[in-house]
N, C-alpha and C positions, 0 to 999 in steps of 0.2 A: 878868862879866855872866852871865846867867843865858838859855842861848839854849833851855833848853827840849830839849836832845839825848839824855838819856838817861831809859828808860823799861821798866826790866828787866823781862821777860816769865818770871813764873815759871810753865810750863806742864810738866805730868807727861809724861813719855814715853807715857803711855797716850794724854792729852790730846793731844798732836801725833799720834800715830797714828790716833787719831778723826776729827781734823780731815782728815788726806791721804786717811782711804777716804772721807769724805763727797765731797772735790773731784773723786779718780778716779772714785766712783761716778756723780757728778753728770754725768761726761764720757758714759761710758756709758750711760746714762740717755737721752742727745738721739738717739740713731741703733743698731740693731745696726750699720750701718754702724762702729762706729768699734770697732775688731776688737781692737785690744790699746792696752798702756800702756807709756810708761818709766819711767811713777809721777807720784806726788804727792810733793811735798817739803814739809815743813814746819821752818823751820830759827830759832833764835831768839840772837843773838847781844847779847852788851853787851862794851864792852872800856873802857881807861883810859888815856886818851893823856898823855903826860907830854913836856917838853921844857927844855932847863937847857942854857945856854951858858956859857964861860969868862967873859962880861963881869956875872955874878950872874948873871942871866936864870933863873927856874924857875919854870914854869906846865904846869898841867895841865886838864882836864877828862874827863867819863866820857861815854859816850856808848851807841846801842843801835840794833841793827835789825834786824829782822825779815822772813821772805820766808815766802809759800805759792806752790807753784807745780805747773805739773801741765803735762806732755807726754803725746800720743795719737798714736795710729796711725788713720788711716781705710784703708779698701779692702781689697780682697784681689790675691794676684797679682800681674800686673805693675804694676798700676794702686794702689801704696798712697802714702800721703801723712802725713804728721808736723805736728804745730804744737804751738804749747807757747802757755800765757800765766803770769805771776805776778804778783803785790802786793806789794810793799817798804814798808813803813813802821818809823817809829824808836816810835811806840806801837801795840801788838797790838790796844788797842782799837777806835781806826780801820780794819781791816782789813774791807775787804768779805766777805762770809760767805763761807765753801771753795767752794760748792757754786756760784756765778756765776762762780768762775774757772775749774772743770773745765769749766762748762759754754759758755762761751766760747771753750776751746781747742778743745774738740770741733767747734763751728761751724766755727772757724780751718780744720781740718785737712780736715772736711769740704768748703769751697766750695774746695782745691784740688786734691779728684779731676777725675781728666778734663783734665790739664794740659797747652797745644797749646808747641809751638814757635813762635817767631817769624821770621822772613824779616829779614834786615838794613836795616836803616835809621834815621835820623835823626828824635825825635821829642820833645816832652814826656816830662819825669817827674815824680813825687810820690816822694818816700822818706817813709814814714808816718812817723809822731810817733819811735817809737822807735829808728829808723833813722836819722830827723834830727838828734839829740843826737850821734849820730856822724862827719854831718858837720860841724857847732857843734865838735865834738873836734878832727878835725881843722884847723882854722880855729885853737883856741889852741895845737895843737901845733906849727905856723907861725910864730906870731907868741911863742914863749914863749922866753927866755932861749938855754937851750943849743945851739936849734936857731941861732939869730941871732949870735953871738958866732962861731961856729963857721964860718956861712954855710954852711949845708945847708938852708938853707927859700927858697922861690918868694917868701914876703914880706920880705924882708930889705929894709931902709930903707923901711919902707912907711908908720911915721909920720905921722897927718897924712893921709895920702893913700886916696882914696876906693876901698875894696875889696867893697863891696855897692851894691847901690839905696838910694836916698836913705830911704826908709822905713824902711829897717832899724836896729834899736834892741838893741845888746847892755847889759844891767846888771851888772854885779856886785854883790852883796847879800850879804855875808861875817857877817852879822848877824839871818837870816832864823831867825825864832824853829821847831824841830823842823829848819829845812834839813839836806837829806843832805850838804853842804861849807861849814855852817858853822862859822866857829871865831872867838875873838877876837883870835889872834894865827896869825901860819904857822910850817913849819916850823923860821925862825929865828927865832922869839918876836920877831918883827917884829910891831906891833900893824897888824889888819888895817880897811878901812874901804870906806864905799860910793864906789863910780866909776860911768863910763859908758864902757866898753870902744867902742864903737862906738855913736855919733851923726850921724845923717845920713848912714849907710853910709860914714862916715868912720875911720878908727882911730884912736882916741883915746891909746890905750897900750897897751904890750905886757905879757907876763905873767913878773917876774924877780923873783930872789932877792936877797941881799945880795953872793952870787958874780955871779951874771950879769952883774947889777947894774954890777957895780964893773967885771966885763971888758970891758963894753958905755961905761963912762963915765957909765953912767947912777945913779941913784937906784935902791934895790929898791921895787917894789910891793906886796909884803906875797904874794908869789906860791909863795914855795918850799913843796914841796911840793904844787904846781897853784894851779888855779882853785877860785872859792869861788861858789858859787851862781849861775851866770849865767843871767840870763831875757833869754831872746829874747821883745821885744815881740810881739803876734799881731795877725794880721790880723782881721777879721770874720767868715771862713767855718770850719766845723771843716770834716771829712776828705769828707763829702756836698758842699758848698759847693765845694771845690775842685775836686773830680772832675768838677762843672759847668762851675765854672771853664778848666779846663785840654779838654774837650771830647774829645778823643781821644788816646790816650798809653797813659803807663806806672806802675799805680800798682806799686812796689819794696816789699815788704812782709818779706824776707827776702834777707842779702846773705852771700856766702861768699867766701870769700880774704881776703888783705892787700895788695892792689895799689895802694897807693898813692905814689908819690915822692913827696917831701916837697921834694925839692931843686928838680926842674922843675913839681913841680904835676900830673901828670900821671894819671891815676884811671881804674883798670878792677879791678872786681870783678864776681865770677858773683852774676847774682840768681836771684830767683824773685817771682811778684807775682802783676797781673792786669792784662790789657787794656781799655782804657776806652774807647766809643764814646758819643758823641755824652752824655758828662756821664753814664753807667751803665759799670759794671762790666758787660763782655761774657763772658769767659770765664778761666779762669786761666791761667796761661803759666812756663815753667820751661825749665829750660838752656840760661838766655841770659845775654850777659856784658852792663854797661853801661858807657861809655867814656867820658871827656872829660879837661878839667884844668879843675882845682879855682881856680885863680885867674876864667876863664871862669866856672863854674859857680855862684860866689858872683855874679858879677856881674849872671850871668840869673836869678838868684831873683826868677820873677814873683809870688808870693804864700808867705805864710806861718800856717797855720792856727791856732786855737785850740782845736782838740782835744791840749791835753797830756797828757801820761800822765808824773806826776810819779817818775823811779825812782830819779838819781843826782843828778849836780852841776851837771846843764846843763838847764833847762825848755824848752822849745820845741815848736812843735807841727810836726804835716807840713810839707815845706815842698817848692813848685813851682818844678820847675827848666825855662826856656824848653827846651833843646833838648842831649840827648845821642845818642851815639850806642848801638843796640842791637844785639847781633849776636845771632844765631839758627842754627839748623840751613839 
């Protein structure tokens, strides 16, 4: 089948160096404020995936993607600040102009001069769009083969059994014409197809191979090699809407470390974001850790936005978690 995946970018080395000082100048352009750069990136890649098992099995396809992207410095002294943004696409065509993405990271970097500590406590959070995909991650790395067979995941035998809000709607769509994780077949030239991972915040199925598969007792999924296109249904509000929503908290806009167990569920990473009062963005906030477990934390997903920001293999937008814990200075 013909999924629409490959879309070779033939651009001159001159051409891509064009493109990265339009996007870094455009950074600089919005403020002296924003004092220096770690650059613009302009990267254009295609490759050709090929796959052949001992029982005949041999299929291939070619595929392509593309990134422009651009990190900035704000401030001076002690008081300076970093943010980045980029655009991923598999056709160059599509690519918003250089000069909207410098000039967005620049805002980025700029609204979090001036960044306060927070005081300990229990409260709302938001992980924005691209942060969310992260949590959606960890959720298949849980539920995915090796981890289950093994019994090193918090969802082990969870089959069947409700691990979100009822509202919540995961798809898989291994068939999404340009998708960043589509394929017709997985790793094991297993042919792949449409599911409903999660219906009615229920688990529908896990994510295995022909190995897992078989250690587990089960049938494969069409999963080696990962997940293929998951869209998280959305809610009605994008990332403004929530912020309403949610009234006072924490929106998580940037997240550092690997703290996650996978075995008890258990979840603390260093963020960085901003504090939200009464449905507004109050002021920015940084070196602070946020705490919970993830089995909880799926469960209190009070909303889920519709601002996606399409980069990888997981769609999803912000999404509203009732209550973590924040630590602060």
């Amino acid at each position: 089948m013909d999924l629409d995946l490959f879309h070779p970018w033939e651009i001159s080395v001159e051409g891509a160096i064009d493109i990265a000082r339009r996007c870094e100048q455009a950074a600089f352009d919005v403020s002296p404020m924003i004092r220096n750069s770690e650059g613009a990136s302009v990267s254009a890649q295609q490759s050709h995936f090929v796959s052949a098992n001992s029982l005949g099995f041999m299929g291939g396809f070619a595929t392509s993607r593309h990134y422009v992207s651009c990190s900035v410095i704000a401030g001076e002294g002690e008081d300076m600040q970093r943010d980045d943004w980029y655009a991923s696409r598999r056709n160059a065509a599509e690519f918003p102009d250089a000069a909207r993405i410098g000039d967005y990271a620049a805002r980025r970097a700029l609204s979090r001069l001036n960044g306060r500590k927070l005081k300990t406590r229990k409260c709302p959070v938001i992980f924005e769009a691209p942060l969310a995909s992260g949590l959606i991650g960890s959720f298949v790395h849980a539920v995915s083969g090796g981890a289950l067979y093994r019994k090193t995941s918090f969802l082990v035998d969870s089959l069947g059994k409700k691990i979100f809000p009822s509202f919540v709607r995961i798809s898989e769509r291994p068939h999404l014409r340009g998708g960043f994780a589509s394929s017709p077949f997985d790793d094991d030239g297993v042919a792949t197809c449409d599911r409903e991972v999660v219906e009615g915040g229920v688990l529908q199925g896990y994510f295995l191979s022909t190995y897992s598969g078989r250690k587990l007792g089960m049938a494969t999924t069409g999963n080696a090699g990962g997940s293929h296109n998951l869209l998280v249904q959305p809610g009605r509000h994008d990332l403004t809407g929530l912020l309403r929503e949610m009234g006072s908290g924490l929106l998580v806009t940037e997240l550092l470390g690997q703290g996650v167990n996978y075995v008890t569920g258990d979840y603390s990473r260093g963020a960085a974001g901003y504090w939200v009062e009464n449905g507004e963005i109050a002021y920015p906030v940084e070196e602070i850790t946020i705490a919970g477990n993830l089995r909880e934390m799926f469960a209190g997903i009070i909303d889920i936005g519709n601002d996606i920001e399409v980069r990888g293999s997981k769609q999803v937008g912000s999404i509203l978690v009732e209550r973590m814990t924040v630590a602060g200075g």
